[in-house]
PLY file of the C-alpha trace (Angstrom):
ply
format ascii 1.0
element vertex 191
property float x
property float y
property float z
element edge 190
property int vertex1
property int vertex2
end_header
-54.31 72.55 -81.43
-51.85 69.94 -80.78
-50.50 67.97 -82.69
-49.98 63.83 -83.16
-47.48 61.82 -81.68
-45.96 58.84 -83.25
-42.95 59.12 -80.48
-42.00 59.87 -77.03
-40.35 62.94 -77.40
-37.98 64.72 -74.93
-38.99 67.87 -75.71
-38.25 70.31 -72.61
-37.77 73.72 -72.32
-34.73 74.81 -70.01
-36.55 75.10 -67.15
-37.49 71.69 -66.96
-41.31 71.86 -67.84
-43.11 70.64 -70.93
-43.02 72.62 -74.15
-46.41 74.22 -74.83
-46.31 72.39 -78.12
-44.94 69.28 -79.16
-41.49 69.15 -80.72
-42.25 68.24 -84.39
-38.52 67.05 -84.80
-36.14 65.05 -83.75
-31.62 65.44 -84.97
-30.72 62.44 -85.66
-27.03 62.62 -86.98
-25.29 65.86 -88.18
-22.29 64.50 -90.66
-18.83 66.90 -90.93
-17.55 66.49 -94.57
-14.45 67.32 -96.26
-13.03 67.85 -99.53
-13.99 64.27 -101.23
-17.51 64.12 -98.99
-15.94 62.10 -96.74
-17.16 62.53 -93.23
-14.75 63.95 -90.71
-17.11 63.85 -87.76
-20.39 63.37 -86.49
-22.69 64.50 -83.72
-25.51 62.55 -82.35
-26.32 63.39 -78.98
-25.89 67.13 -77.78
-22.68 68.77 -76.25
-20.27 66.43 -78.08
-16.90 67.64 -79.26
-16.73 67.83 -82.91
-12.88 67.99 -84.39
-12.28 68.92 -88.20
-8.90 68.58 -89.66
-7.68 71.32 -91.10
-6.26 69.66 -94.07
-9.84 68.34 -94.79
-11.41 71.36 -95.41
-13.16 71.71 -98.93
-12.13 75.34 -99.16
-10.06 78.09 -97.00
-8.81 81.49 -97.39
-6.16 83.40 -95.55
-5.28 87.02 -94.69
-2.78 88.72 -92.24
-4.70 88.04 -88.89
-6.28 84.70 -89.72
-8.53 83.04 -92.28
-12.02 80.95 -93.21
-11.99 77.02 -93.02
-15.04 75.64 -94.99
-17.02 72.35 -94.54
-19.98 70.71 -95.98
-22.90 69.72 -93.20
-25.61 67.28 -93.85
-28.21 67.58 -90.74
-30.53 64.49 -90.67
-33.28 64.96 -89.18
-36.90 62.92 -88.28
-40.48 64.39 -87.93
-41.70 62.76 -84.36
-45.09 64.99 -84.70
-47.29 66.69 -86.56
-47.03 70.74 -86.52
-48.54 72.63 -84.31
-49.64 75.35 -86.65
-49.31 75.18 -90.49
-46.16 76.55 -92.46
-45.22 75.90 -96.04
-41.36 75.90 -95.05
-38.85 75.61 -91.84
-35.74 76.63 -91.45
-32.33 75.69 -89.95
-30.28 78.90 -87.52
-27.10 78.64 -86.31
-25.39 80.30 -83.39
-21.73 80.85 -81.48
-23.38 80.24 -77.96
-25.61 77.30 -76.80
-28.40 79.99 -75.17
-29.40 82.81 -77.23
-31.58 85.09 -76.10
-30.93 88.12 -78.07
-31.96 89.13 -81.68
-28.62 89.10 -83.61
-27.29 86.03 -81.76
-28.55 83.55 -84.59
-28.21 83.44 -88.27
-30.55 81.83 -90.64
-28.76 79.02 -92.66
-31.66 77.99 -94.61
-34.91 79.25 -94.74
-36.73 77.29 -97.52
-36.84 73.60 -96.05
-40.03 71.72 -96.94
-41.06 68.71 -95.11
-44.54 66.85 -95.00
-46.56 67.64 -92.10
-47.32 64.11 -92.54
-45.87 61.41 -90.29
-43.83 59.23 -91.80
-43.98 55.37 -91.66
-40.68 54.12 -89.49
-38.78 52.49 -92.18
-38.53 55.77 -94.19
-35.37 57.42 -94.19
-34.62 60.80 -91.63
-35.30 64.56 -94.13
-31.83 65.53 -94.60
-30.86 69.73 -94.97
-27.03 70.38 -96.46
-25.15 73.56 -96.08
-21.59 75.25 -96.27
-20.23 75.80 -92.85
-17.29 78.60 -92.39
-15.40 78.61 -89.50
-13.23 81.25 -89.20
-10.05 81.53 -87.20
-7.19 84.36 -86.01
-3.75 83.57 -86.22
-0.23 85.70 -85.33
2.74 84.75 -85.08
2.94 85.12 -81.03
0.11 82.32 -80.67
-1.02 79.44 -82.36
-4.06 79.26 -84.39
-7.58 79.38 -82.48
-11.41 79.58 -83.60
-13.13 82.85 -83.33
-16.78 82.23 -82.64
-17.31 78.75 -83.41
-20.84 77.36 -84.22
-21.94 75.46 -80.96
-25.64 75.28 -82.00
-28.17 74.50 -84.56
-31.92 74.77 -84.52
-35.08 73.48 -86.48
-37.68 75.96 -86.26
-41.03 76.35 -87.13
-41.30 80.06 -88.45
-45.12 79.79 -87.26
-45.08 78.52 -83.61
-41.37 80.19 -83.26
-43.77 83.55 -83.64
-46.31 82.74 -81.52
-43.83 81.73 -78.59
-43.22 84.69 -77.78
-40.39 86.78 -75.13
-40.50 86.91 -72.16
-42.79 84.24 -71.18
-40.22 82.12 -73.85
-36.90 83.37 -72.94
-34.84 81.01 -74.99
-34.90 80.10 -78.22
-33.93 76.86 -77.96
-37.36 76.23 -76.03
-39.09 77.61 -79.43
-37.29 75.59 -81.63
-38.71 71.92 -82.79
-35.28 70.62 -82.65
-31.93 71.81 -81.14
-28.65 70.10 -81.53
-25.42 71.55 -79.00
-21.80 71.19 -80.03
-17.88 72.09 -79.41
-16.64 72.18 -82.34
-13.04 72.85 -82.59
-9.92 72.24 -85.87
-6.85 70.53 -85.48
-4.74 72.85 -87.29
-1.85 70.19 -87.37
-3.97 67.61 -89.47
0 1
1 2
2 3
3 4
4 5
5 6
6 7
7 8
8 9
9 10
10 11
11 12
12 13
13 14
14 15
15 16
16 17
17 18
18 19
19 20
20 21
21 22
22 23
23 24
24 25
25 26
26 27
27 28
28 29
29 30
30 31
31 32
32 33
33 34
34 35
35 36
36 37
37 38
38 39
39 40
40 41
41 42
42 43
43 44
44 45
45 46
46 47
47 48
48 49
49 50
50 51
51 52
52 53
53 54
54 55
55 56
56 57
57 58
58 59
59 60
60 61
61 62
62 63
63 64
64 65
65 66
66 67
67 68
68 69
69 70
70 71
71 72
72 73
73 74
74 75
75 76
76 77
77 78
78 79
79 80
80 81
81 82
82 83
83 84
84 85
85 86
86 87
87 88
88 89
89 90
90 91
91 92
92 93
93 94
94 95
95 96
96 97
97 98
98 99
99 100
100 101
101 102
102 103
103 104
104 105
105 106
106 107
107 108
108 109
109 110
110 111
111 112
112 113
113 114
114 115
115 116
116 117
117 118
118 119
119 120
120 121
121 122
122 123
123 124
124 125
125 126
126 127
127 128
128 129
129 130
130 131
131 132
132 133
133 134
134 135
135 136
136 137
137 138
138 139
139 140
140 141
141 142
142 143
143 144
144 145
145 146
146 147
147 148
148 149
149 150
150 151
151 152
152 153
153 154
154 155
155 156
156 157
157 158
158 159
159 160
160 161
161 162
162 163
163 164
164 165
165 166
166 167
167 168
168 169
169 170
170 171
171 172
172 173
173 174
174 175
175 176
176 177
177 178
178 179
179 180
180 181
181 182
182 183
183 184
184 185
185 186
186 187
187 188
188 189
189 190
């Protein structure tokens, strides 16, 4: 079954053809905060560059060969269709690369995010999901300091119709995902 639209949604897999099943989801803006919840950064179209101050952080620790930098991230985000198939929560994965393919190449950030299946009238304000985000970084004193791994995407999924798309006809998981959001995000040490 598919589901309603209320939108025109670009909702492609990589390969240029249609997704199977409507995109229920749509990123609107994902907000960078620092220590006072002000917001360092935003991203609102994919593949933007996304610079945090270092200074700004709400949180950090250090060792010998580098440290964690820690940030609050709000994700706002708008249901554009009705699901697919039924599930009682979604939840929000993070990975280092923009194409994962693999098993081990994501992480779940939160897997208990509960949104109507309902759509919602215009004037109602996007769902918004909040989370800690560490970014960890090496350091020596040879080289200046650089990010190890940085997070360059975030997904949306449906747990239900993530399942049923399954590998190989489905290679990538951003084509199973009901929204996808790109980045380069990247500290300024000197802030």
């Amino acid at each position: 079954m598919k589901g309603a639209r209320i939108a025109a949604t670009s909702c492609k897999m990589l390969n240029g053809q249609d997704r199977p099943y409507p995109c229920e989801f749509q990123i609107a803006t994902i907000y960078f905060m620092g220590q006072n919840n002000e917001v360092l950064a935003t991203s609102t179209a994919n593949g933007q560059p996304v610079s945090l101050p270092k200074s700004k952080a709400i949180s950090q620790t250090t060792n010998t060969s580098g440290g964690s930098l820690f940030y609050n991230v709000s994700v706002d985000f708008r249901r554009v269709n009705t699901p697919s198939f039924a599930t009682s929560t979604y939840r929000l994965t993070k990975s280092s690369i923009t194409d994962p393919i693999s098993p081990g190449e994501t992480s779940v950030v939160d897997s208990t995010i509960i949104v109507s299946p309902n759509l919602p009238p215009p004037y109602i304000r996007p769902n918004r999901v909040m989370f800690k985000l560490q970014l960890n970084y090496a350091a020596s004193a040879s080289q200046p300091p650089f990010l190890i791994a940085p997070i360059q995407l975030l997904m949306l999924e449906n747990p239900v119709t993530y399942a049923k798309m399954t590998k190989p006809t489905y290679h990538h998981d951003r084509d199973r995902a009901e929204a996808w959001r790109t980045m380069q995000v990247s500290v300024n040490f000197s802030k």
